[in-house]
C-alpha positions, 0 to 999 in steps of 0.5 A: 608113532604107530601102535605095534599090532600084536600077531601070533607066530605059527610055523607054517607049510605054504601050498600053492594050490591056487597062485591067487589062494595060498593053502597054509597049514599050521597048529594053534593052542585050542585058546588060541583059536577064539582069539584068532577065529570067530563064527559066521552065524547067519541071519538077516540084517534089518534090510533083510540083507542076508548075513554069515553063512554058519547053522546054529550051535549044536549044543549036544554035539559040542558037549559031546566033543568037549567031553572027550578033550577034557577026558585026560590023553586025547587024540584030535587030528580033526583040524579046522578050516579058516578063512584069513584076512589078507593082514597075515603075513607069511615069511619063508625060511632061508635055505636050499631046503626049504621046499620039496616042490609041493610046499614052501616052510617059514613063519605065519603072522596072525593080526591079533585083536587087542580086545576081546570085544573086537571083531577076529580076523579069520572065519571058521569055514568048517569045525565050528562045533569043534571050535566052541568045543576047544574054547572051553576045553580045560586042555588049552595048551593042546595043539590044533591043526589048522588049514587056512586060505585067505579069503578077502570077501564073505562071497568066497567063504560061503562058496568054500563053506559049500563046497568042503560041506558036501561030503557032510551034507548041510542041513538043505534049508542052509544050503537053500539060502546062500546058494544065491549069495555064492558066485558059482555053486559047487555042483551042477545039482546045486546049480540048478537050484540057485535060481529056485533058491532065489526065488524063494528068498523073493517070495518070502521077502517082498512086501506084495508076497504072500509068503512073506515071513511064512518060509522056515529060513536057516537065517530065521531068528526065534520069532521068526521061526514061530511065524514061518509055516512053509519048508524053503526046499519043498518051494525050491522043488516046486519052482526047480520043476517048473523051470526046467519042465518044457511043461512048466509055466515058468519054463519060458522066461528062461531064455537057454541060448542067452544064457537070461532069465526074465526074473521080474516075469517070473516074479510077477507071475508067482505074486499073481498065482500064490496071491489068488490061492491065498485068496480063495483059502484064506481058511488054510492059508498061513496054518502050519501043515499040521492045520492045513495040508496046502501050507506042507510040502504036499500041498505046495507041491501040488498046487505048484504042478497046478499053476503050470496049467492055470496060469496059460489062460491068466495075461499076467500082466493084465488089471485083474490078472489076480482076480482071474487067476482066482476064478480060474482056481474057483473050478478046483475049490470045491473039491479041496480038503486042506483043514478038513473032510476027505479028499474022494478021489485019493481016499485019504482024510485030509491030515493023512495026505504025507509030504511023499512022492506017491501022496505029491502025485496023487494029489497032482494029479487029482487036482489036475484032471479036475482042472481040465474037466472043468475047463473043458465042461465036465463034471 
């Protein structure tokens, strides 16, 4: 004989915005909302496999919000978004009024855990602060109302989570990172930043990287965090720049009628580059920026325009691509002040050189024109 599966009961309106998505809108007690709900925290499993999708707690603006609930006669239309497992039932009431075209009334079944330690059936999509709010409230009686869709794969949470994010823009490093985890991204501006963002995931995971473990990810446990030195969307902006520039050197391996990209190119071409400059300043690699201005976003930026042009004379592909791609940047070397000295030409002491658009083009283009010159055998 099976075991009875507990569920709470809601009164419900069902929204057929979607015929494969149905919205339902419903009220929970605010301790009703852990028992049915949890938060996606993202992280990385040990394969670096990257989990959830949700920023850290807030703990100021939870307590603020807690505040408020415990305050005496309260206010509280701001809802929740949930993610439901496809166990939720929904029966329709019977009669002839029942829908007014747009919804449908009946009765939501919500599968319950028996225990507490057992994982919750739905996701929060959006209100997590206000969630870990309502779990502590001493007013757990008092109705929350809550819009939920059922949504079988993380896959398509995170593409919600995105999108009803927008409005109130996610921090951009989280944005960063599950970017390449979502099937289609909610805008044409976050679409032009999937592959970019993938990218970064590469360069900070792959074993021949020399970034690895040195990019601030939103998924970055506290140890991981102290080890990380380079800002994701400062590398989501270098790489973004080179594939869609005719200029960049990354530009090629994007083949726009096909609709492909040569990624292993790509990889192969960024391991060779960044490897080289790790090798030849192995004094500022790896400081954080306020050691050494080649691991902030200035620097990055600069030395990302500078691969555009270096990287035309290196044969990728060739035994020594590292070792001439490093001779290459040997004719810029003198010049550079990442941990000390003053850049010249610029006038700047090199800890005043900022991660802003007028220091990013200076320095581009001081690194630059002293490429060519030397190519060309100026000095």
């Amino acid at each position: 004989m099976s075991k009875e599966v507990r569920t709470i009961e809601r009164r419900a309106l069902r929204i057929m915005q979607n015929p494969d998505m149905p919205v339902y809108l419903f009220a929970l007690a605010a301790e009703e909302v852990g028992q049915v709900s949890d938060v996606a925290r993202i992280s990385r499993d040990e394969a670096g496999k990257l989990i959830g999708y949700q920023r850290p707690e807030r703990r100021n603006h939870v307590k603020q919000i807690l505040e408020y609930l415990d305050s005496g006669e309260v206010l509280f239309p701001n809802g929740l978004i949930l993610a439901l497992p496809e166990t939720v039932k929904f029966r329709a009431s019977r009669g002839p009024a029942t829908s007014d075209g747009l919804s449908t009334s009946g009765v939501l079944e919500i599968p319950i855990p028996e225990s507490d330690d057992a994982p919750r059936p739905a996701w929060i999509v959006d209100g997590q602060q206000r969630s870990l709010a309502l779990s502590r409230t001493k007013n757990s009686r008092m109705p929350v109302p809550i819009a939920g869709f059922v949504a079988p794969t993380l896959a398509m949470q995170r593409e919600q989570f995105l999108r009803i994010n927008t409005v109130a823009p996610l921090p951009s490093n989280l944005v960063t990172e599950l970017l390449p985890e979502v099937f289609a991204a909610p805008s044409p501006r976050l679409s032009a930043r999937r592959l970019p963002s993938a990218l970064v995931d590469m360069l900070n995971q792959d074993p021949d990287s020399p970034f690895r473990g040195l990019i601030k990810r939103a998924s970055s446990d506290e140890v991981e965090r102290k080890k990380a030195v380079v800002t994701d969307t400062g590398l989501v902006e270098a790489l973004k720049e080179s594939l869609e520039s005719p200029a960049g050197v990354l530009f090629p391996y994007r083949n726009m009628a096909l609709g492909t990209t040569d990624t292993e190119g790509i990889r192969r071409l960024l391991l060779t580059y960044w490897t080289a400059v790790c090798e030849l300043f192995p004094d500022a690699w790896g400081k954080p920026p306020v050691q050494s201005r080649l691991m902030g976003g200035v620097g990055i930026r600069a030395m990302s325009r500078l691969m555009d042009r270096v990287m035309v004379h290196v044969a990728v592909d060739s035994a020594d691509a590292v070792g001439v791609t490093r001779n290459e940047l040997g004719r810029i070397a003198p010049l550079c002040r990442w941990t000390d000295g003053t850049w010249n030409e610029i006038g700047l002491p090199w800890n005043e050189l900022q991660n802003t658009p007028r220091h990013i083009s200076a320095l581009s283009n001081y690194l630059a024109r002293a490429y060519v010159d030397a190519r060309a055998g100026k000095k």
